[in-house]
BALO-530486 format. One line per field, with one value per residue (C-alpha): residue number from 0; residue in three letters; x, y, z. Coordinates in pm, 1 decimal, decimal comma, padded with zeros to 6 digits. Layout:
BEGIN
seq <- (NUM ...) $
type <- (ala ...) $
east <- (X ...) $
north <- (Y ...) $
up <- (Z ...) $
END
This chain:
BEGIN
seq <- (0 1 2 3 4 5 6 7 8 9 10 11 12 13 14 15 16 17 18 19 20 21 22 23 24 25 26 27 28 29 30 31 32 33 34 35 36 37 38 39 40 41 42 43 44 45 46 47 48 49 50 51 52 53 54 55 56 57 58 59 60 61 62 63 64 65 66 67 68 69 70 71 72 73 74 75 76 77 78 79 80 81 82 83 84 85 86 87 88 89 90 91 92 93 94 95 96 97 98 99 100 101 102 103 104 105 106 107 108 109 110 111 112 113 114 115 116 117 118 119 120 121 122 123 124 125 126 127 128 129 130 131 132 133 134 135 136 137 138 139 140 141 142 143 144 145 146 147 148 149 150 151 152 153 154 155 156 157 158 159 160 161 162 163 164 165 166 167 168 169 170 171 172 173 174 175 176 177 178 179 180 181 182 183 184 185 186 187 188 189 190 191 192 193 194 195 196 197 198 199 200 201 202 203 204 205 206 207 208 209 210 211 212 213 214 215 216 217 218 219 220 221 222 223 224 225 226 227 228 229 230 231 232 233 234 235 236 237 238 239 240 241 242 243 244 245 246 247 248 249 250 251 252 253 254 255 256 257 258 259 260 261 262 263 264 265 266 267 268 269 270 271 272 273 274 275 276 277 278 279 280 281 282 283 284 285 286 287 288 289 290 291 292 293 294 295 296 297 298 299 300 301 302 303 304 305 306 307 308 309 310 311 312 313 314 315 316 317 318 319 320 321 322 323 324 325 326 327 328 329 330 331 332 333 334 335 336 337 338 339 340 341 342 343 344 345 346 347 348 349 350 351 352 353 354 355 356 357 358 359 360 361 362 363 364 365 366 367 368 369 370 371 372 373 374 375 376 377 378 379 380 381 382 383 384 385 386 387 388 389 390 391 392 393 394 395 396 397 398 399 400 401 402 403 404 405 406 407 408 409 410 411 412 413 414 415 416 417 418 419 420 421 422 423 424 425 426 427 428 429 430 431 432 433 434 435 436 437 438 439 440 441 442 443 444 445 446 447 448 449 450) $
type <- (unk unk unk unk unk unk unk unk unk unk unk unk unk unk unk unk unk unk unk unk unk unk unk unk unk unk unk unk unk unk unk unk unk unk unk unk unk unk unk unk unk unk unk unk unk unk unk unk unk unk unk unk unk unk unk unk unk unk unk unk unk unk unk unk unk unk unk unk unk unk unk unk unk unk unk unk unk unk unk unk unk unk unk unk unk unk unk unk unk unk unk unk unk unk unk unk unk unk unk unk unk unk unk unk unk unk unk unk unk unk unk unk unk unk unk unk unk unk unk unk unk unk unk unk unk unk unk unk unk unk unk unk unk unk unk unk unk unk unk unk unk unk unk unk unk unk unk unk unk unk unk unk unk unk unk unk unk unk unk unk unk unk unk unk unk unk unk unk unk unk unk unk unk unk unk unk unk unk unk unk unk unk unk unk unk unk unk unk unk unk unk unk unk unk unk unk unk unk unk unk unk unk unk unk unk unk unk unk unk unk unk unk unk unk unk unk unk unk unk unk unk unk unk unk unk unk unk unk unk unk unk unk unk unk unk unk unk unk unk unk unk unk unk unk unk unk unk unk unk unk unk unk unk unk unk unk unk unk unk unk unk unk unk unk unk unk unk unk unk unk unk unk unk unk unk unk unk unk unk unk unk unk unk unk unk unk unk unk unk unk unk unk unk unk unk unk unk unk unk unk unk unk unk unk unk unk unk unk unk unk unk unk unk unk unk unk unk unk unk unk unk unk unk unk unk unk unk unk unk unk unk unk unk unk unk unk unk unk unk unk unk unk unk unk unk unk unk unk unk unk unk unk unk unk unk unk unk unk unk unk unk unk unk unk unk unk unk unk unk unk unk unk unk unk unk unk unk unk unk unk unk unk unk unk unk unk unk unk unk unk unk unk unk unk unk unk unk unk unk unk unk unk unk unk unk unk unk unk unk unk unk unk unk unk unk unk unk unk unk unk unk unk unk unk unk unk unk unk unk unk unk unk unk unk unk unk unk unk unk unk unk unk unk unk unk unk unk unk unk unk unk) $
east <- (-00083,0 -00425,1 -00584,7 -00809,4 -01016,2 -01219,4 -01460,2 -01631,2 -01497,8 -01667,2 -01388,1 -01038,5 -00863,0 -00504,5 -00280,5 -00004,6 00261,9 00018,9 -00281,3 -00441,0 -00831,3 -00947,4 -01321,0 -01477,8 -01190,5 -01108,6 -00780,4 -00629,3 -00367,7 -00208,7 00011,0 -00052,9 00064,8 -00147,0 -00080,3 -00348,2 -00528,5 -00792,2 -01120,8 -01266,4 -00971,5 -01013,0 -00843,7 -00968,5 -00915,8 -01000,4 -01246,0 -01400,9 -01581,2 -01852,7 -01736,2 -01955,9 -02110,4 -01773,1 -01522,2 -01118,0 -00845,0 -00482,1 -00536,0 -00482,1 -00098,1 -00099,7 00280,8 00187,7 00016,7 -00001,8 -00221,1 -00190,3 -00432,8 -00727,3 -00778,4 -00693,7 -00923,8 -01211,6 -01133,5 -01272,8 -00999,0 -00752,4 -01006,1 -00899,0 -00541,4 -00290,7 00037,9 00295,3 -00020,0 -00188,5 00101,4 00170,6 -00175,3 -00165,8 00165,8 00027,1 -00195,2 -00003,9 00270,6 00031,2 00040,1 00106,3 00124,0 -00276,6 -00366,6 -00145,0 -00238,6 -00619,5 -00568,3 -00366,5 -00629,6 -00960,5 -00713,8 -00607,4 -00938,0 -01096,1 -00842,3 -00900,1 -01287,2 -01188,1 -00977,2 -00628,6 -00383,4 -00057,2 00006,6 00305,4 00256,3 00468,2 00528,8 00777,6 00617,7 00790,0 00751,9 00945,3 00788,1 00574,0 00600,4 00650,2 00466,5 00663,1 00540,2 00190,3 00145,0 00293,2 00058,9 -00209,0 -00135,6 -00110,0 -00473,7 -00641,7 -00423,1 -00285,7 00044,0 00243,2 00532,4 00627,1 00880,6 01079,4 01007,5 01230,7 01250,4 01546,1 01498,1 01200,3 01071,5 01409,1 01568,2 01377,1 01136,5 00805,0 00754,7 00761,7 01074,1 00886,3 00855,1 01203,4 01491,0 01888,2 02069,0 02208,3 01882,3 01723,9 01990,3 02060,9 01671,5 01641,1 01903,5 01706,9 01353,4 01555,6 01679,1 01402,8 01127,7 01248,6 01174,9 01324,0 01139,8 00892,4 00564,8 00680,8 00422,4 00650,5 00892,3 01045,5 01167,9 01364,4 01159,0 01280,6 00987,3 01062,2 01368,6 01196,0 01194,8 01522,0 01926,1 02094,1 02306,4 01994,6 01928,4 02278,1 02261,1 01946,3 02078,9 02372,6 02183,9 01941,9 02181,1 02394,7 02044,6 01916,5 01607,9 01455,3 01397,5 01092,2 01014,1 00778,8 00862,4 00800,8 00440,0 00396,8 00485,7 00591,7 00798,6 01022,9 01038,1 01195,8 01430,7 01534,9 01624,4 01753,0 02000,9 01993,5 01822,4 01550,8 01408,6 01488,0 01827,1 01901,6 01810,8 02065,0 02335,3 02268,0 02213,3 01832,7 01801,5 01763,0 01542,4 01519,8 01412,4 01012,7 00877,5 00518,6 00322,6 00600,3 00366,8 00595,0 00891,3 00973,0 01051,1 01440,9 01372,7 01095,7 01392,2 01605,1 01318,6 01302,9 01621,8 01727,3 01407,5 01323,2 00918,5 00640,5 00327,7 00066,0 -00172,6 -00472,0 -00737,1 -00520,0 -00317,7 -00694,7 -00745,1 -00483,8 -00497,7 -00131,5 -00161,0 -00213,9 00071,3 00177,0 00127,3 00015,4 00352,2 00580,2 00358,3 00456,8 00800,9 00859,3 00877,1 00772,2 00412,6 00212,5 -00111,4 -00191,7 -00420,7 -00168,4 -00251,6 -00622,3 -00638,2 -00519,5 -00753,1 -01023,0 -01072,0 -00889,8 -00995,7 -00786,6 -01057,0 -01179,1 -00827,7 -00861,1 -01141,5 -01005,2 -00713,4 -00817,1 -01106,0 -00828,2 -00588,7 -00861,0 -00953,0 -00573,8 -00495,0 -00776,9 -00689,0 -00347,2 -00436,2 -00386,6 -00650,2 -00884,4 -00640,8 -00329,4 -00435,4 -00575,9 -00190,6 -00053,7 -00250,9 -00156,9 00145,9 00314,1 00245,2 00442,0 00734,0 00769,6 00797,0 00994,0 00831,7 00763,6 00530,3 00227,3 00056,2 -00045,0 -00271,8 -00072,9 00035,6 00322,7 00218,0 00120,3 -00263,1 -00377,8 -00721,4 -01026,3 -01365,9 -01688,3 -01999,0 -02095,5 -02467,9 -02468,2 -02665,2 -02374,2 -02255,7 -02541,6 -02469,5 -02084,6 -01921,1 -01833,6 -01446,6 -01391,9 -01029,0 -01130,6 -01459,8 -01304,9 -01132,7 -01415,2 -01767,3 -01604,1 -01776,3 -01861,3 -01950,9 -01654,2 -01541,1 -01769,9 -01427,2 -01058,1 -00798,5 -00474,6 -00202,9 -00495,2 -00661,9 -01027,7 -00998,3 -01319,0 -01614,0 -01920,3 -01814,6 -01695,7 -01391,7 -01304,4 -01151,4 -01215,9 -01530,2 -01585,2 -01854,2 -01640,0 -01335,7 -01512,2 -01634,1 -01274,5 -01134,6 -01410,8 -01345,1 -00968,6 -00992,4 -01253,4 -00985,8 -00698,4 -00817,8 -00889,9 -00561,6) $
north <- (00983,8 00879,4 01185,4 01235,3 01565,0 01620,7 01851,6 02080,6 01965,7 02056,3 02065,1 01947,2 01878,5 01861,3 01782,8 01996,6 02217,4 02501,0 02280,2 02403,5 02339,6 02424,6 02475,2 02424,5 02360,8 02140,4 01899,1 01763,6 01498,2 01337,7 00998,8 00932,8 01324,0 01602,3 01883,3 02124,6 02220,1 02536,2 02700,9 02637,3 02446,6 02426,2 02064,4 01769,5 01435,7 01087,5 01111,7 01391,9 01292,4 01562,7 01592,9 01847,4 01721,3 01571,9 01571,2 01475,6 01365,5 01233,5 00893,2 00690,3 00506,4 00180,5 00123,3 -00248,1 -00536,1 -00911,1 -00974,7 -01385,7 -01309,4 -01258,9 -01637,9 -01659,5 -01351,4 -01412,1 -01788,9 -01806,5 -02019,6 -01724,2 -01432,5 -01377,9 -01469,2 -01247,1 -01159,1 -01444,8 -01754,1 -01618,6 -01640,9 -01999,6 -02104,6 -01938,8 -02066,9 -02386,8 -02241,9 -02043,6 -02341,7 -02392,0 -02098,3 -02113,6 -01901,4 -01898,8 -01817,2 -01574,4 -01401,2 -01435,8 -01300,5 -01006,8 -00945,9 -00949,3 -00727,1 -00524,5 -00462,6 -00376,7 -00112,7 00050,1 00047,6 00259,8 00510,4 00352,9 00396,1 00262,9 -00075,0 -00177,3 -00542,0 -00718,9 -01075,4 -01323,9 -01670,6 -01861,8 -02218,9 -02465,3 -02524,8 -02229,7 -02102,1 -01739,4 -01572,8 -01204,3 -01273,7 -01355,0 -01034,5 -00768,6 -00935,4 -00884,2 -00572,0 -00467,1 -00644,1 -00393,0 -00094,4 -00003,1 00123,9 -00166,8 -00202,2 -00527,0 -00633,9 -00926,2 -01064,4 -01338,6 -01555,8 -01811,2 -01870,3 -02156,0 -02324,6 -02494,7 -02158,2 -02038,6 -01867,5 -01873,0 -02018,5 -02400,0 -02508,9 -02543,3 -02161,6 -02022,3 -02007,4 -01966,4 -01623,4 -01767,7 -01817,1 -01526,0 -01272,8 -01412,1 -01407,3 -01056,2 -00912,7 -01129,9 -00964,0 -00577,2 -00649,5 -00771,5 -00559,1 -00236,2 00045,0 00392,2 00625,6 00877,2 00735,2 00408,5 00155,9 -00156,5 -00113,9 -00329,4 -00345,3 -00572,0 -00688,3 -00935,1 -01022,3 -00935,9 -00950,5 -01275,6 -01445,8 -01376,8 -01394,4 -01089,4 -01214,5 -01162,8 -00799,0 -00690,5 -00858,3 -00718,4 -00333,6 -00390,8 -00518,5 -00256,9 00016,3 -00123,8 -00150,0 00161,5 00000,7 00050,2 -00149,3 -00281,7 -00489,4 -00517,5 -00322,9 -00288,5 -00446,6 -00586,1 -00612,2 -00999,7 -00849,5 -00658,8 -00872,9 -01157,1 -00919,5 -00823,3 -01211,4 -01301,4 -00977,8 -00797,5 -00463,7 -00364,9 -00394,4 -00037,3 -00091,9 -00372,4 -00254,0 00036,0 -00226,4 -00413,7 -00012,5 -00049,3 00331,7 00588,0 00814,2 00456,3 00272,9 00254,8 -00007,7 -00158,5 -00074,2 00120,8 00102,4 00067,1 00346,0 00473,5 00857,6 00812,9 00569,5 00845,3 01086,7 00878,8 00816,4 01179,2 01265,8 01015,9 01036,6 00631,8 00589,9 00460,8 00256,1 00303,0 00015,1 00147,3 -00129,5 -00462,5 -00271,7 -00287,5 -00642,5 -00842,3 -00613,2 -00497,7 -00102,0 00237,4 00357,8 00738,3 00870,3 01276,0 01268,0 01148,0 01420,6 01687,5 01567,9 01537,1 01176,5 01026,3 00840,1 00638,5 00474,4 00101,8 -00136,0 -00437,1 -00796,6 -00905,4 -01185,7 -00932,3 -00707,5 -00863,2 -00562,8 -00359,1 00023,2 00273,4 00504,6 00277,6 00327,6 00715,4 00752,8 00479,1 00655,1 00996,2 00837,0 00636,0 00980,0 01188,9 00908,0 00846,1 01230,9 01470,4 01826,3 01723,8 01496,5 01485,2 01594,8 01471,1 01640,7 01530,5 01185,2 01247,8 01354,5 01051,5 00870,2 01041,6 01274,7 01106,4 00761,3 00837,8 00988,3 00595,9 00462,0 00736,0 00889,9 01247,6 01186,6 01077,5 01170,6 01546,6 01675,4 01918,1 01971,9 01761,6 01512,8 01157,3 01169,7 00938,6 01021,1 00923,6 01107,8 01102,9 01260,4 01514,9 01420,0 01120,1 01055,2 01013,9 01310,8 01536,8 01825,0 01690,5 01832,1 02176,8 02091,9 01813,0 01794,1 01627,2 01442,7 01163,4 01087,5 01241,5 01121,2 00858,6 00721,4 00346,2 00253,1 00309,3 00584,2 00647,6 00694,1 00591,3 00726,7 00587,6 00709,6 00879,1 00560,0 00500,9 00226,6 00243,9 00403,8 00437,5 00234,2 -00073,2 -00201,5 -00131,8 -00445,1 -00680,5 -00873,6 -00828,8 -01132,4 -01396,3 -01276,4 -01337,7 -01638,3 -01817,3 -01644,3 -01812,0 -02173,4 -02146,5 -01994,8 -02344,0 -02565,2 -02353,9 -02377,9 -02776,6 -02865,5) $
up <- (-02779,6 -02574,6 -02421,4 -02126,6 -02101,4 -01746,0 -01766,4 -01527,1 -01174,1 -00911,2 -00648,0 -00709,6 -00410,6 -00542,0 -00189,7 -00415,1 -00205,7 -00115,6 -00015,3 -00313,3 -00367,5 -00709,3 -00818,4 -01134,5 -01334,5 -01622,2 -01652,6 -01999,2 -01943,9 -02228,6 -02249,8 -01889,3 -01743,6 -01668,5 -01917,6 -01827,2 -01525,5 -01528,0 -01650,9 -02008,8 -02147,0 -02562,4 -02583,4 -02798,1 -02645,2 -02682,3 -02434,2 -02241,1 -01881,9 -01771,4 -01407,0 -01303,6 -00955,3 -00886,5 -00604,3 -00727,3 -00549,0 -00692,6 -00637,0 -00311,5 -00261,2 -00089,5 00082,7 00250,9 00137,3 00144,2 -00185,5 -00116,5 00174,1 00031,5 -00005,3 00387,0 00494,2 00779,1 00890,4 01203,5 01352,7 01394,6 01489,2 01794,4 01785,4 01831,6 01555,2 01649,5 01694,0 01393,4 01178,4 01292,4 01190,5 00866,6 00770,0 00758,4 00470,6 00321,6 00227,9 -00018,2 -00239,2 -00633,2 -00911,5 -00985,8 -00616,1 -00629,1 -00977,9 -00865,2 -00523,3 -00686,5 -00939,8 -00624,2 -00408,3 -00608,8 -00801,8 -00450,9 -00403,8 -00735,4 -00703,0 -00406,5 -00513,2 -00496,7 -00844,1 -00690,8 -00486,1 -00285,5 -00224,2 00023,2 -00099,3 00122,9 00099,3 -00186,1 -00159,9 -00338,3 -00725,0 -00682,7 -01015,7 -01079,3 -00798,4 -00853,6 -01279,2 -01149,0 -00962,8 -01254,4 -01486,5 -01257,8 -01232,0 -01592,1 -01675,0 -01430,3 -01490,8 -01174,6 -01099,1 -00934,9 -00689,2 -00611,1 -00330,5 -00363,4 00001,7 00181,6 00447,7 00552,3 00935,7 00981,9 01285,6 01329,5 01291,4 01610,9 01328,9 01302,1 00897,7 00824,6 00650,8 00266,0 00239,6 00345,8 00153,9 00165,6 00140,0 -00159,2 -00312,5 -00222,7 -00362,6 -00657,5 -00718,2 -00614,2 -00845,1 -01145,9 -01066,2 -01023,8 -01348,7 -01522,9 -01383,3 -01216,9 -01402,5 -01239,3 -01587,9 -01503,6 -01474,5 -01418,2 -01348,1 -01261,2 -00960,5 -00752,6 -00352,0 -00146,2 00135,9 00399,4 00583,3 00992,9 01225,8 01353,9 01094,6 00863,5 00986,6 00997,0 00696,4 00485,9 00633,4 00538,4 00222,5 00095,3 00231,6 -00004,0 -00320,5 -00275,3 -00270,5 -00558,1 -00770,8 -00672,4 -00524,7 -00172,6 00181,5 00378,2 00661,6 00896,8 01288,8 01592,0 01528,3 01838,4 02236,6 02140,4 01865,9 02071,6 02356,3 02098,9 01961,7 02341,2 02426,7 02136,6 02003,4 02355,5 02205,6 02037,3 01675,6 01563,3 01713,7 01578,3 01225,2 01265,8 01321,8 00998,5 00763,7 00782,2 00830,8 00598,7 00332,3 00127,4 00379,6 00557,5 00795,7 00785,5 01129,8 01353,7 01679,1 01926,6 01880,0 02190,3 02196,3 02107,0 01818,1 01667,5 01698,8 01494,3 01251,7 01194,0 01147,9 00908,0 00663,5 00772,8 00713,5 00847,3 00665,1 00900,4 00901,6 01126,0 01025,7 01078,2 01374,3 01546,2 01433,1 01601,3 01902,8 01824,8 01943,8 01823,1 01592,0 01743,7 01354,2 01487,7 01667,8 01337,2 01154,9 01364,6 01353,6 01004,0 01032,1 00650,7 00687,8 00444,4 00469,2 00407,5 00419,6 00551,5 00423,8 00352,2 00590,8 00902,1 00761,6 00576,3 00309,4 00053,0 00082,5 00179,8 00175,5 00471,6 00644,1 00576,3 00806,8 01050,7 01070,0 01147,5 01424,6 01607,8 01620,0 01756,1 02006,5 02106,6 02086,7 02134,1 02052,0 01933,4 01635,8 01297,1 01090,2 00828,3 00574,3 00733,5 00715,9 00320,3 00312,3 00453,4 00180,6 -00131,1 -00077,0 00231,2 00074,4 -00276,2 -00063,3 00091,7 -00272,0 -00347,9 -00610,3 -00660,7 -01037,6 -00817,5 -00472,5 -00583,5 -00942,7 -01094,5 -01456,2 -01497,6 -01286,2 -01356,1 -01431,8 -01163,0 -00995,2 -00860,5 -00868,1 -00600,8 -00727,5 -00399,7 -00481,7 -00320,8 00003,3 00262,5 00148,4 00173,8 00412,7 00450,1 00177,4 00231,2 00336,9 00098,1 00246,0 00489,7 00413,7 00309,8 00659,0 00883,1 00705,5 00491,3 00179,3 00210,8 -00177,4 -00358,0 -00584,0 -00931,9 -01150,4 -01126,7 -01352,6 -01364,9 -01520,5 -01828,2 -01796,5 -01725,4 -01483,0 -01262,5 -01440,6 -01243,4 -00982,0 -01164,0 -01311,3 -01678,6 -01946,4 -01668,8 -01612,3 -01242,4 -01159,3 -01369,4 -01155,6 -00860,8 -00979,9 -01056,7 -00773,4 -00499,8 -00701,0 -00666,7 -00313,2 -00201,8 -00376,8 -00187,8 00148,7 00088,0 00077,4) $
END
């Protein structure tokens, strides 16, 4: 079995059950799970890391993506637009998509999010035009050549412009088509082990833009399969407004009608819950990816993330897509996150902590996964390491709960461990050759965007 033996941490910040913060302590982990955590530990390994000036956290959990966007990120045409134009614009690109934009833009997203701290990625993928090739096969293998911990949604769409939706007809399907392809990629590719590093979810993309049929549909087959729910809610004013002419109530509501509530179910953005709708939120376990970075981009609102803490409402962090964000770093979001509480909040916000919480701990609860989001011994060794000497550090450092939210660090993370793995060592990516990625992924990005 491979074994990973990490010497000498300075301060390991484990976001366990009791808020525990270790100092100077070893951890052994062997075949992917932490075995041993504490002083002076006697194991041989396969490779020993001197961690001695280092910070460690369990490593970051995205819970919303678009990985296609990368290859749509910072056009200038759709800077200032606003969710409902700047998803008719990009449509028109994104019609366009096949298998190798979609494996490249997995493998530059997701190696961004690794080289900042991030083990485990939710991606939400609903654009499947016709001849595509196998977008959902693109993305695993993606995943597997970096290392990272993957969950993959099987995203859907089957109202288009004619609909009343927002999509062009090429990229939505039927019900039909949709379900029977969902059960296939459960089947083939869900794994529900310990320490699983394929899952998948069932994903429709937004109340505006699938029928009801397909919400009820996906609720069933992702009960039957043991899988969970996502969509995107309550995003936007526009959002709700839509939902209010065309059902006669709003999103959440809606949802309810159609079983979209519940400990298996979360929602990407959740910025406009009125207090009733939080209520509900709480009480049945339904959870929230917060999205702080794109939420700010396309002027969509402040998500009310210190009130679900203090109500017990399940929060995860995100990144959203690249093109309504224009990075991958959560450890960006951290420190996003925690600025726009305190200015929306004051006094009453969450703290650094909390929102280092809603990264790690709070995000594994949305995938539903208790293996990952804390470091303790029988946990799945995924980590990430900051050496405390560095300058943006200096003189920040003595509550390393929270430095990562409150001074931020804006180079990326000197290791990543994923489940035992070396994955990021000093700051770059390990069995992948970063500049020839970058390369291939800029030439098939220019041809992309020409067609």
């Amino acid at each position: 079995m491979a074994s990973l033996l990490i010497k000498n941490i300075r301060t390991l910040v484990t976001c366990d059950e009791r808020d525990s913060v270790l100092e100077n302590v070893d951890l052994y982990c062997e075949d992917g799970v932490i075995r041993a955590i504490g002083a002076g530990l006697s194991y041989s390994a396969d490779e020993v890391i001197d961690a001695s000036n280092m910070l460690c956290y369990p490593g970051l959990v995205n819970t919303h993506h678009h990985l296609y966007q990368v290859f749509s990120r910072n056009l200038p045409q759709v800077q200032n637009m606003e969710l409902f134009d700047w998803l008719r614009t990009l449509y028109e690109i994104w019609k366009n998509l096949d298998a190798d934009v979609v494996r490249l833009s997995s493998l530059t997203g997701m190696g961004e999010l690794m080289k900042n701290g991030c083990t485990t990625c939710f991606d939400h993928h609903y654009v499947f035009p016709a001849a595509s090739g196998d977008l959902i096969g693109a993305q695993f293998s993606a995943a597997d050549e970096l290392g990272i911990r993957m969950h993959v949604s099987r995203g859907s769409m089957d109202l288009s412009k004619k609909d009343g939706g927002l999509p062009p007809d090429s990229v939505v399907q039927t019900v039909d088509e949709i379900i029977r392809d969902s059960e296939r990629l459960i089947d083939k590719y869900h794994d529900t082990a310990f320490g699983a590093m394929h899952r998948v979810a069932l994903a429709p993309c937004s109340p505006f833009s699938v029928s009801a049929d397909l919400l009820r549909e996906s609720a069933v087959l992702a009960r039957a399969k043991g899988v969970r729910l996502h969509t995107h809610l309550c995003e936007t004013k526009d959002e709700e407004q839509y939902m209010l002419e065309r059902e006669g109530m709003r999103p959440l509501a809606y949802m309810e009608t159609l079983g979209w509530v519940g400990s298996d179910v979360w929602y990407a953005h959740g910025i406009h819950f009125n207090d009733e709708e939080l209520a509900l939120l709480a009480a049945t376990g339904t959870g929230v990816a917060h999205c702080p970075i794109s939420n700010m981009k396309l002027a969509s609102g402040v998500a009310r993330v210190s009130e679900m803490l203090r109500m017990g409402i399940p929060v995860g962090l995100a990144v959203d897509g690249s093109a309504s964000n224009d990075g991958s770093s959560l450890l960006e979001e951290l420190r996003v996150a925690f600025l726009l509480q305190r200015l929306t909040y004051s006094r009453e916000a969450a703290s650094g902590y909390d929102i280092l919480k809603c990264a790690t701990r709070g995000s594994a609860r949305l995938l539903g996964r208790d293996d990952i989001g804390s470091l303790a011994v029988g946990k799945c060794a995924d980590l990430f390491m900051i050496d405390a000497r560095r300058l943006e550090l200096v003189g920040a450092a003595f509550d390393p709960k929270s430095v990562l939210a409150t001074v931020g660090v804006r180079n990326g993370v000197d290791y990543t461990v994923v489940n035992g793995r070396v994955t990021v060592r000093s700051g770059q990516l390990v069995g992948i050759d970063e500049q020839k990625l970058a390369f291939d992924a800029q030439q098939k990005c220019a041809q992309y965007l020409a067609m």
